[in-house]
LOBA-176558 format. One record per residue (C-alpha): residue number from 1; residue in three letters; x, y, z. Coordinates in nm, 4 decimals. Layout:
{node NUM, "Ala", {X, Y, Z}} ...
This chain:
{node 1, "Unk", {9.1658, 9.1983, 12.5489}} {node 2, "Unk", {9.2039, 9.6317, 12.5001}} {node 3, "Unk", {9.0932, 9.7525, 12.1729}} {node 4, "Unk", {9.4525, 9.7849, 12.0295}} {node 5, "Unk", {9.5145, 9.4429, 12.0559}} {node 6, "Unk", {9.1970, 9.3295, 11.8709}} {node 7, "Unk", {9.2196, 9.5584, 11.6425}} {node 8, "Unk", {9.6510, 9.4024, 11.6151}} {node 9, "Unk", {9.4816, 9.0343, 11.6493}} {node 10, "Unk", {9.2040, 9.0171, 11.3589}} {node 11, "Unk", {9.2606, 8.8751, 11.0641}} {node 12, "Unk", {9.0527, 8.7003, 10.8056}} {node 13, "Unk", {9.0482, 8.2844, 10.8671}} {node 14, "Unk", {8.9530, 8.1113, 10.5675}} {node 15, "Unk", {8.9578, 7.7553, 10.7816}} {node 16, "Unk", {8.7309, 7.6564, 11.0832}} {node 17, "Unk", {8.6734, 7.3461, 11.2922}} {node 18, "Unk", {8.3318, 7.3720, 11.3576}} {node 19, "Unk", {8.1758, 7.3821, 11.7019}} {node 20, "Unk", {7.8584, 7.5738, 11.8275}} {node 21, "Unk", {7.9175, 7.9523, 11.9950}} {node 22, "Unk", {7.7284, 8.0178, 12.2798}} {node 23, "Unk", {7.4144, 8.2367, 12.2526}} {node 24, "Unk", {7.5540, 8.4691, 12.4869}} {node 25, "Unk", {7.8520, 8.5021, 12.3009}} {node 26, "Unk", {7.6320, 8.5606, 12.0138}} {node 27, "Unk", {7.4374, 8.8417, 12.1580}} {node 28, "Unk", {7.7785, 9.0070, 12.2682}} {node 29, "Unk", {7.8450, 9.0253, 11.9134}} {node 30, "Unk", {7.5298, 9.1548, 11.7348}} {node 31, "Unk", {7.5531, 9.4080, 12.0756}} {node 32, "Unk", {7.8738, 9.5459, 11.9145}} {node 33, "Unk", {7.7637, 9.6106, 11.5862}} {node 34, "Unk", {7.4462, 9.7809, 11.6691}} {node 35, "Unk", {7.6593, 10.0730, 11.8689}} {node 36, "Unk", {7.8372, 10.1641, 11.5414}} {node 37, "Unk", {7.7408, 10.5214, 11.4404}} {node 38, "Unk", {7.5145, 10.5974, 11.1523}} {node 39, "Unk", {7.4532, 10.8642, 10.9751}} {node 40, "Unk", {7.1016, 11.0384, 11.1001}} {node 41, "Unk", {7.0972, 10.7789, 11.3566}} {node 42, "Unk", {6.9155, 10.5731, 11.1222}} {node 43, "Unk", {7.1143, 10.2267, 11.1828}} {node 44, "Unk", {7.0238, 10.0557, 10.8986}} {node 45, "Unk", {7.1636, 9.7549, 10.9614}} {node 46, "Unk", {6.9514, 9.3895, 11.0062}} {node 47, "Unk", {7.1629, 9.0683, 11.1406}} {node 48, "Unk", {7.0597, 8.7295, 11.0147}} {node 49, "Unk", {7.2390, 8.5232, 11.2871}} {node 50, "Unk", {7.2532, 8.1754, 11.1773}} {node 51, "Unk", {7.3580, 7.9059, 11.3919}} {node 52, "Unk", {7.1832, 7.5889, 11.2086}} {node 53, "Unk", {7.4730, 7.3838, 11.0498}} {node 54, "Unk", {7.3003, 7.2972, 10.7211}} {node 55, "Unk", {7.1656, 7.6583, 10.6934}} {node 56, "Unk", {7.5251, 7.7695, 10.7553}} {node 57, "Unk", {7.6798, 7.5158, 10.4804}} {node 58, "Unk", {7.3793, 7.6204, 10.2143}} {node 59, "Unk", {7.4333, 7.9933, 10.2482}} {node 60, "Unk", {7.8231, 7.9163, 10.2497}} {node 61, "Unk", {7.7811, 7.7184, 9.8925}} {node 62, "Unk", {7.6747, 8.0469, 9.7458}} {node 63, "Unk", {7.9885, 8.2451, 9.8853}} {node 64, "Unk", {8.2385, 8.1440, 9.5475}} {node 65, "Unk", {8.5607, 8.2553, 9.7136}} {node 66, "Unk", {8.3940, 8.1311, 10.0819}} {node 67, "Unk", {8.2719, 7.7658, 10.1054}} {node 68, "Unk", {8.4898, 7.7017, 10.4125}} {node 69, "Unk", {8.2096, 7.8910, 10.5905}} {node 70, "Unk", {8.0630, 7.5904, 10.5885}} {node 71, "Unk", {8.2602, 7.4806, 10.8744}} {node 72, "Unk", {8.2096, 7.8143, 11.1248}} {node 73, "Unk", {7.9680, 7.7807, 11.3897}} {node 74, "Unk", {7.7859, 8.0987, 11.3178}} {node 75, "Unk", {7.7319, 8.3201, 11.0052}} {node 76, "Unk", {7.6487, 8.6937, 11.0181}} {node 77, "Unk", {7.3781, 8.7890, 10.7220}} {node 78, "Unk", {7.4511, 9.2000, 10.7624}} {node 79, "Unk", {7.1902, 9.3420, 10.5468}} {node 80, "Unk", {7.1066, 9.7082, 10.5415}} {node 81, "Unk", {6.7007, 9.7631, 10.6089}} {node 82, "Unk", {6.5958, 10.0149, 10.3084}} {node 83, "Unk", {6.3376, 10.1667, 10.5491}} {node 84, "Unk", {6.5849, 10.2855, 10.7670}} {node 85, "Unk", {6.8843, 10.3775, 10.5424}} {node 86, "Unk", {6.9695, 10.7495, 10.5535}} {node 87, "Unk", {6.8456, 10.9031, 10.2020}} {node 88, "Unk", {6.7657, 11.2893, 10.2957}} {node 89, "Unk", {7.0795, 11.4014, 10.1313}} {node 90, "Unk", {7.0403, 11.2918, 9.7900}} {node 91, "Unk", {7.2324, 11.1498, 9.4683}} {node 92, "Unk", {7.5470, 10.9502, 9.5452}} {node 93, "Unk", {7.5362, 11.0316, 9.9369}} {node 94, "Unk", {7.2030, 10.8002, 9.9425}} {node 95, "Unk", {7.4057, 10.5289, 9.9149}} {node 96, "Unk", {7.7400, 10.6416, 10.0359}} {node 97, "Unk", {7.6097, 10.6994, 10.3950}} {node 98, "Unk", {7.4137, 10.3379, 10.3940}} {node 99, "Unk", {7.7312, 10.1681, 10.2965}} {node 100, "Unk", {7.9535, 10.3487, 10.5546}} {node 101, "Unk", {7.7438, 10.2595, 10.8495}} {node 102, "Unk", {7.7418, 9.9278, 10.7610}} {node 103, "Unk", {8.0498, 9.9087, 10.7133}} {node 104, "Unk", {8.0862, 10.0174, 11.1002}} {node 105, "Unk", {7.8556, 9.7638, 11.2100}} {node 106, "Unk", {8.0368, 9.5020, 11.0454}} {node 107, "Unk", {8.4071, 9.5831, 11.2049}} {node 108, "Unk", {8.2488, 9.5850, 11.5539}} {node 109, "Unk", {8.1429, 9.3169, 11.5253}} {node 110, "Unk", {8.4107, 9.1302, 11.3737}} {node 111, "Unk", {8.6860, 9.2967, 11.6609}} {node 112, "Unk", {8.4082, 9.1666, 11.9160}} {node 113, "Unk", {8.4509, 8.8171, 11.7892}} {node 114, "Unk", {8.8256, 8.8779, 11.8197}} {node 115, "Unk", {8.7621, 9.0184, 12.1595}} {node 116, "Unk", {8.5898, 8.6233, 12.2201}} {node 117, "Unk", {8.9102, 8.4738, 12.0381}} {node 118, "Unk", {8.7164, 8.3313, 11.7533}} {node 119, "Unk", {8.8283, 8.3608, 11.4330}} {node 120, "Unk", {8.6165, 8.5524, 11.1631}} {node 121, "Unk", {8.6286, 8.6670, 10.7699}} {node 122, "Unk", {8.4576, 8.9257, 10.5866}} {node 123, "Unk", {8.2838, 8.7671, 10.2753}} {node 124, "Unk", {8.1480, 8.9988, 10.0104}} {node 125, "Unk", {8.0736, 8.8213, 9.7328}} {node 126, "Unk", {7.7870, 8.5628, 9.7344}} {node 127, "Unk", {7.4320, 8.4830, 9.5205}} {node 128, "Unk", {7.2019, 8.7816, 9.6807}} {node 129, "Unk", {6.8812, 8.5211, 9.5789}} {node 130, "Unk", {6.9826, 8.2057, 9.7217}} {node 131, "Unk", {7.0680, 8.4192, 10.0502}} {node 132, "Unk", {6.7701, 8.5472, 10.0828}} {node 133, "Unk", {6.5825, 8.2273, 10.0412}} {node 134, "Unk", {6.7720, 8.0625, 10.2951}} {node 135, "Unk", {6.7181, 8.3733, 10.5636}} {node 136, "Unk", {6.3905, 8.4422, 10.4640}} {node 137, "Unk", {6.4933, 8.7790, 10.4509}} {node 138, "Unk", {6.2164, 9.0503, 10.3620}} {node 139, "Unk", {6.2199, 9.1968, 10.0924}} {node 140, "Unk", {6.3092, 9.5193, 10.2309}} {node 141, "Unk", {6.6919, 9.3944, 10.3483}} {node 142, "Unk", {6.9527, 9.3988, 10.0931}} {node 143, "Unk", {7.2540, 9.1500, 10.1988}} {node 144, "Unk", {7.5212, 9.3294, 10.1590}} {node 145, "Unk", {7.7976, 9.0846, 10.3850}} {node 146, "Unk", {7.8518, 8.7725, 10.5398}} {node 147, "Unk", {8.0464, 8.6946, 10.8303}} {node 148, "Unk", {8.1655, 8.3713, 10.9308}} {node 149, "Unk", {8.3107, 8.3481, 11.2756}} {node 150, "Unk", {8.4049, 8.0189, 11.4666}} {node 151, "Unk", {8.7033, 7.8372, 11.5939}} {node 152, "Unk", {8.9930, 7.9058, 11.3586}} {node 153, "Unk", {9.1395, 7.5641, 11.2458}} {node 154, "Unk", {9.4429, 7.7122, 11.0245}} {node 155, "Unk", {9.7233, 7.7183, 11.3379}} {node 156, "Unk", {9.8630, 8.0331, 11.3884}} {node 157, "Unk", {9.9374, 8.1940, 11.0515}} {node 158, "Unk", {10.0527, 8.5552, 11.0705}} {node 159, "Unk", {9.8699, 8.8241, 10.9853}} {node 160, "Unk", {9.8886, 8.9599, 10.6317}} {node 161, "Unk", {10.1535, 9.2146, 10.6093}} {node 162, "Unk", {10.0276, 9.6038, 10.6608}} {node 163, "Unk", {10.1585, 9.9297, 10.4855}} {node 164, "Unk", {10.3756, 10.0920, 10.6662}} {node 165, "Unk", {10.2036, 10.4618, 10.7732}} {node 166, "Unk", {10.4061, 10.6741, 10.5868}} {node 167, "Unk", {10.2990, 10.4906, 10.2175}} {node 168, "Unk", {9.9009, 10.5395, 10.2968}} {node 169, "Unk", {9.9143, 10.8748, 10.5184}} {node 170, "Unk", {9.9806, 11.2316, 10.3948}} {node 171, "Unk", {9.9980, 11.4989, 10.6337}} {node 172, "Unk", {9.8211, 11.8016, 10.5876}} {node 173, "Unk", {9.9423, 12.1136, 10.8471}} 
């Protein structure tokens, strides 16, 4: 699959049918979203990869708008590590750059799961505490997404209508 038709394939899947992905697939992931750019070069971003079933259904109960997690073979934890997050330039650019190259990270990685036809969704909202009890994240991560990607068990729903260029791009000559 070429990047245009990943990129034309993704959408969020809010059902799975779960089933383990292989390790390698795994790895081709997480290999993804670590070649996202970052500002500095500081690539702040730590992967909790989490393949156990009842890990995946605890960390899921704490998603309120993403239980079916539950059901994916694999969550993505993407936290940013605080050590390594660009902060040089000061004020609101401390954590305007940090959220950007996460944000990077995360689409790689969710267009290489596309690339592996799995289906994937971008969670954002979940309880920061119980997530980090059930990682074991240090205390110098800060969760800032979840990714569930597995077999897609919703049939073959179209993606969600787009804007149209011309209503979200102005020219400038």
């Amino acid at each position: 699959m070429n990047l245009k038709d990943a990129i034309t394939k993704r959408r969020s899947v809010r059902s799975y049918a779960y089933q383990p992905i292989a390790k390698e697939t795994i790895e081709e992931i997480l290999a993804a979203g670590v070649q996202a750019p970052s500002s500095c070069n500081t690539q702040p971003w730590h992967i909790y990869a989490v393949t156990n079933k009842e890990k995946i259904a605890a960390i899921a109960e704490t998603c309120p708008h993403g239980k079916f997690g539950a059901e994916c073979g694999l969550l993505l934890v993407c936290a940013q590590n605080e050590d390594r997050a660009c902060r040089r330039f000061g004020g609101e650019y401390d954590t305007r750059f940090p959220n950007q190259d996460m944000g990077a990270c995360i689409q790689n990685m969710l267009l290489s799961a596309t690339e592996h036809n799995l289906a994937s969704c971008w969670i954002g909202l979940f309880d920061e505490k119980l997530v980090r009890a059930q990682t074991g994240m240090t205390e110098n991560h800060t969760p800032v997404a979840i990714l569930c990607i597995g077999t897609g068990n919703d049939g073959d729903k179209p993606k969600a209508r787009r804007l149209p260029l011309e209503e979200v791009t102005t020219w400038v000559e």
